[in-house]
Phi, psi and omega in degrees: 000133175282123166260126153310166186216054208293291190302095173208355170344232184293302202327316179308295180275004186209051160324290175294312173302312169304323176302313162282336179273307164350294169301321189295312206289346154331295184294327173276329201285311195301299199283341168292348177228039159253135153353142179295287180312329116343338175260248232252132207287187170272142174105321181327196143217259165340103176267130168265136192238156163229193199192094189232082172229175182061229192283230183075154179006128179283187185260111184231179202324294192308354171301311167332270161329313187281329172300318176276008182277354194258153175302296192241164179241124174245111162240179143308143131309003175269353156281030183263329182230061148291310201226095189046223203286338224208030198343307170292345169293308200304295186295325190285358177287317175270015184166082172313298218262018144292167178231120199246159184218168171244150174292068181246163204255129179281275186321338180223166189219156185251125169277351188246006237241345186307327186264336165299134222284134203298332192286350197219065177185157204240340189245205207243023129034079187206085171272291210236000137286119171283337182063042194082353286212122169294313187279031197054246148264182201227273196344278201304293195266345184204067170326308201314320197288331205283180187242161193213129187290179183303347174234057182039048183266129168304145161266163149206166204293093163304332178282351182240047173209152170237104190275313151326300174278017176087339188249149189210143200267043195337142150269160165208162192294094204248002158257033164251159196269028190238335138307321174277350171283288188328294191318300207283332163326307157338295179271341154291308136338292192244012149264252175324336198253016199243157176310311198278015165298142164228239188279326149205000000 
């Protein structure tokens, strides 16, 4: 199979920025559809977020307090028992009314990412594993979702695939509707049902 390489636009060269600007407007579109008293404390004008993901520091207790002057919180989930048992109880203590939401990536899925524990991945990594998944594997049970250029090729993200070394970053059809069924079953799993859920 010939792999494409459609996608390289910003992402080749503003990886990392695309990627954050994706998650903030995430995070801002997520705080426009909370209740007006949930988006700003009173006396606010402004709601302040952060956004802390892949690498950097790890998190530890004194981190709390500064984590908890901002409104809303966008992290990884593998930062949940970063700061004892429970990172987000620990910050939420100190400022009930933030909102911590977790990072998952939609539109796409990593072909090496199957054997890694649902707490330390960002996409929903069932290429050639079901992980319990009723509808199966995406790779193995259901190729059609993946998107395909025009001369029926998977596409994928050149900045996050190495094609020489096998790995590759799939785009897949997030306006079908059988994909968006597969993803939140998928995110009902490795989220919503798990300790480190948190508010979205």
């Amino acid at each position: 199979m010939k792999l494409s390489n459609y996608y390289d636009d910003v992402a080749r060269f503003c990886a990392r920025a695309a990627l954050t600007l994706r998650a903030a407007a995430f995070a801002l579109l997520m705080g426009a559809t909370l209740p007006v008293a949930a988006q700003t404390a009173p006396g606010k004008s402004v709601q302040t977020f952060l956004l802390y993901y892949g690498g950097g520091a790890t998190l530890v207790a004194s981190d709390a307090a500064s984590l908890a002057k901002f409104d809303l919180l966008d992290f990884d989930r593998f930062r949940y028992n970063q700061i004892g048992s429970n990172t987000w109880a620990t910050i939420k203590a100190l400022n009930p009314n933030m909102r911590i939401y977790l990072y998952v990536d939609g539109p796409d899925i990593y072909n090496d990412q199957d054997a890694q524990s649902s707490l330390f991945i960002n996409t929903i990594s069932r290429y050639n594993v079901s992980r319990g998944h009723p509808m199966g594997s995406l790779n193995g049970n259901h190729p059609e979702l993946f998107l395909l250029d025009s001369g029926g090729n998977r596409i994928y993200a050149t900045a996050f695939s190495n094609p020489a070394g096998g790995k590759f970053d799939y785009l897949m059809d997030f306006g079908s509707a059988a994909y968006q069924s597969y993803w939140l079953t998928a995110i009902k799993a490795d989220v919503v049902d798990q300790p480190w859920v948190a508010d979205g």
